[in-house]
MILUMZA-84392 format. One record per atom (N, C-alpha, C, CB): x, y, z. Coordinates in steps of 0.05 Angstrom, whole numbers, plus 32768, in hexadecimal, padded with zeros to 4 digits. Atoms other than C-alpha are relative to their C-alpha. Glycine has a CB too. Layout:
residues N
XYZ ...
end
This chain:
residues 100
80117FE88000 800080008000 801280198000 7FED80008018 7FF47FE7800D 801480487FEB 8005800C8023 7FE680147FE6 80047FE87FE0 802F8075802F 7FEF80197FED 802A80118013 800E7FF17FFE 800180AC8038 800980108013 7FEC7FF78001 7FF67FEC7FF0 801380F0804F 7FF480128002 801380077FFB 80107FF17FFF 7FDB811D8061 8007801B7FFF 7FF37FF98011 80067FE4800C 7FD3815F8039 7FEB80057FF9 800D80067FED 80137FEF8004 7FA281858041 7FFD801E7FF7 7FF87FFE8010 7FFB7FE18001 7FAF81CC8027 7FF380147FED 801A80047FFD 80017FEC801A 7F9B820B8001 800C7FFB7FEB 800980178003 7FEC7FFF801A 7FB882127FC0 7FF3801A7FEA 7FFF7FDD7FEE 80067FF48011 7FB3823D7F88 800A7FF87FE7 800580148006 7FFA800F8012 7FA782197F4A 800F80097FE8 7FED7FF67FFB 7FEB7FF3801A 7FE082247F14 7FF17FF07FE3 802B7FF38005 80057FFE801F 7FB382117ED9 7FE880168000 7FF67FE17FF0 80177FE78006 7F7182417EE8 800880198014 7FDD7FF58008 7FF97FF17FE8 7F8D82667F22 7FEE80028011 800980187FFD 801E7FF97FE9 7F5182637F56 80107FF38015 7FD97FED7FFA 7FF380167FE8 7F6282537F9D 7FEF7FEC8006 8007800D801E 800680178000 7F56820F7FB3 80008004801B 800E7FED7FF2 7FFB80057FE1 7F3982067FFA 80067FDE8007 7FE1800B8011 800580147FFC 7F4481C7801F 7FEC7FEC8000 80048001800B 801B801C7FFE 7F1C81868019 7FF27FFF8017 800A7FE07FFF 800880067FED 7F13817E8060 7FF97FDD800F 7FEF80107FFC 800480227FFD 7F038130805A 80137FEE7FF6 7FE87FF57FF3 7FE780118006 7F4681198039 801280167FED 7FF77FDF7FEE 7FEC7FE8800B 7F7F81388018 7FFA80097FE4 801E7FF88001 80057FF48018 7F7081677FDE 801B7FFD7FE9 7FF9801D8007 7FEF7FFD8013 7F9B81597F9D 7FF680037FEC 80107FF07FFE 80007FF4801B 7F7D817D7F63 7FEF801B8007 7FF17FEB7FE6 800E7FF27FFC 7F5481B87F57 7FE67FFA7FF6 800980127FFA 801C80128007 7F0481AA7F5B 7FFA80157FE9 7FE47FFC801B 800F7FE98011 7EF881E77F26 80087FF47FE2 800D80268006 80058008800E 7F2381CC7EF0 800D7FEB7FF8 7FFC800E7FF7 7FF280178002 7F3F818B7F09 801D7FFC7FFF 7FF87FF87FEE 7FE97FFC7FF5 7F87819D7F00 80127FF3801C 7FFB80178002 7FF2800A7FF1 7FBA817B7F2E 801D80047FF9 7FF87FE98002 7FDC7FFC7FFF 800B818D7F39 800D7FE18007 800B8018801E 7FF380107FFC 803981557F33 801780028011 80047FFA7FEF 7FFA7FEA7FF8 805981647F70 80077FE2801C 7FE680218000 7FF080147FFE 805981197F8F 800A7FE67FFA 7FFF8000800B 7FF58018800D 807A80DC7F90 7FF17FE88010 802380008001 8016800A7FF0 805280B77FCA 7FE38011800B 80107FF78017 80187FEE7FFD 800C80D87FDA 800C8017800D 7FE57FF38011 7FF57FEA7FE4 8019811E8006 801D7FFE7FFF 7FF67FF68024 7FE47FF77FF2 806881168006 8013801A7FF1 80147FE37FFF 7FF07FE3800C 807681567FD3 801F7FF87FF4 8006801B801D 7FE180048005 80BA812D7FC2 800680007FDF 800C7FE1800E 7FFD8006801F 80B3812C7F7B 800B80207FF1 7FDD7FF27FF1 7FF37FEC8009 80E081607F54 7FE980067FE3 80247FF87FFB 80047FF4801D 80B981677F13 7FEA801A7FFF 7FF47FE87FEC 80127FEF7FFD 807F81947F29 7FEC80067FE8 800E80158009 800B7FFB801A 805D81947EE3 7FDB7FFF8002 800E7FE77FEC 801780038001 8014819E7ED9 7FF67FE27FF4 7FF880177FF1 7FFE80168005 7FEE815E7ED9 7FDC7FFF7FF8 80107FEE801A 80187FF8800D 7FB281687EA4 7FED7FE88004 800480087FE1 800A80108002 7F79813B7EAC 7FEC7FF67FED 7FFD8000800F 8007800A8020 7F63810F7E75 7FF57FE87FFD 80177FFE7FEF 802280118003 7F2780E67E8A 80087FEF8021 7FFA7FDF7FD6 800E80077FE5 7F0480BB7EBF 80017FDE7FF8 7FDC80118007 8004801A7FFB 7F0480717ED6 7FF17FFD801E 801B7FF27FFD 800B80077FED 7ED9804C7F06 800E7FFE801A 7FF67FEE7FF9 7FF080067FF7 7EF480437F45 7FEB80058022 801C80107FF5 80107FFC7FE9 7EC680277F84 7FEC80087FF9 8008800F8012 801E7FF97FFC 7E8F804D7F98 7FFE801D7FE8 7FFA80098029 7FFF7FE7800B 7EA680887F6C 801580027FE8 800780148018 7FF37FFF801A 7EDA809D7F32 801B800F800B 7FEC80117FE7 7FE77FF37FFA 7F2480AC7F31 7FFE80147FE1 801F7FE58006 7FF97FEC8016 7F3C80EE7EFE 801E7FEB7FFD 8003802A800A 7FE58006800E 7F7580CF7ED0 800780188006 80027FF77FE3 7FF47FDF800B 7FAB810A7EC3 80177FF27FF4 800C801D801C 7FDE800D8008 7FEA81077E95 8012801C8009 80077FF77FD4 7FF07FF67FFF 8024812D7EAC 800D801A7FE3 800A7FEB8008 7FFA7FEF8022 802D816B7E78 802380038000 7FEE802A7FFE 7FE37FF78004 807881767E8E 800E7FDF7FFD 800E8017801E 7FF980178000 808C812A7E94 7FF47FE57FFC 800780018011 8011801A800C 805780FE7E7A 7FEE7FED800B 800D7FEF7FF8 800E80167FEE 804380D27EB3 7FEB80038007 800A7FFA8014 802280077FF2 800180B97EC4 7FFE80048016 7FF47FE58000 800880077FDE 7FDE80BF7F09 7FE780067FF4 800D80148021 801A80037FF9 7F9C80B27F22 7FFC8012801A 7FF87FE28003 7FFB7FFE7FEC 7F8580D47F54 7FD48004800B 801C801A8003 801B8005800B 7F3880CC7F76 7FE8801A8002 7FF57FE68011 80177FE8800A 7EFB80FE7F63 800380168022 7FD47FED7FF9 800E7FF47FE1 7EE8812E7FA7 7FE2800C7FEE 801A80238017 801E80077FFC 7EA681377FB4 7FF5801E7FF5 7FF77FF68025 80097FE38012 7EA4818E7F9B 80137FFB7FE3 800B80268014 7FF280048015 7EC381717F58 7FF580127FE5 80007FE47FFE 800E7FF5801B 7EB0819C7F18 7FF27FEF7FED 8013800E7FF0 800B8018800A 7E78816C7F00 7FFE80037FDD 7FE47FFB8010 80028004801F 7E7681807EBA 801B7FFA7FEC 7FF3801A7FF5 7FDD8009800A 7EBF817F7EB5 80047FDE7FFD 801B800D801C 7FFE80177FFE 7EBF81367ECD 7FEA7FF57FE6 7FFB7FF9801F 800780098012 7E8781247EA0 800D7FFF7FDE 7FEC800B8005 7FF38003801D 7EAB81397E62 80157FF78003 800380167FF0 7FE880108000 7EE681147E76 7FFB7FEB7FFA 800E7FFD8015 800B80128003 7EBA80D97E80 7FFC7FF17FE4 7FEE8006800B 800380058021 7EAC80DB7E2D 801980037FF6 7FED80157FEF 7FE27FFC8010 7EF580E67E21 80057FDF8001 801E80198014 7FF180187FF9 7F00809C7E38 7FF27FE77FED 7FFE7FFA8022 
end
């Protein structure tokens, strides 16, 4: 199993710029407005990862009771998953949904 390193924080999203409040029920890693996520780690919460690249997201898979956002890495390529939160931009997610 993956370590887990609880982050919870503001942010200010570097693809739309809006601030990002906390989740409050688990750690926030994207922005709910337009999904956006920083590549930023290497285990959940540990920030150790040098590449920092925007990590665009580019559709939806099942996952449980709910749906993980794919993303590909715009500066370095790599995939992550990471899973929906609950104020997610639902029309955003829907049209991801048809991308797949």
């Amino acid at each position: 199993m993956k370590q887990f390193t609880m982050r919870d924080e503001e942010f200010i999203c570097e693809n739309c710029k809006k601030t990002v409040s906390p989740l409050k029920y688990t750690a926030r890693d994207h922005c709910p407005y337009c999904l956006y996520s920083k590549h930023v780690d290497i285990m959940p919460g540990d920030r150790a990862n040098s590449c920092k690249g925007l990590l665009k997201p580019t559709g939806i898979e099942k996952f449980k009771d709910t749906y993980k956002i794919l993303f590909r890495c715009e500066k370095c390529h790599q995939e992550h998953k990471n899973i929906m939160a609950k104020d997610d931009n639902m029309d955003l997610i829907i049209n991801l949904s048809k991308a797949n």
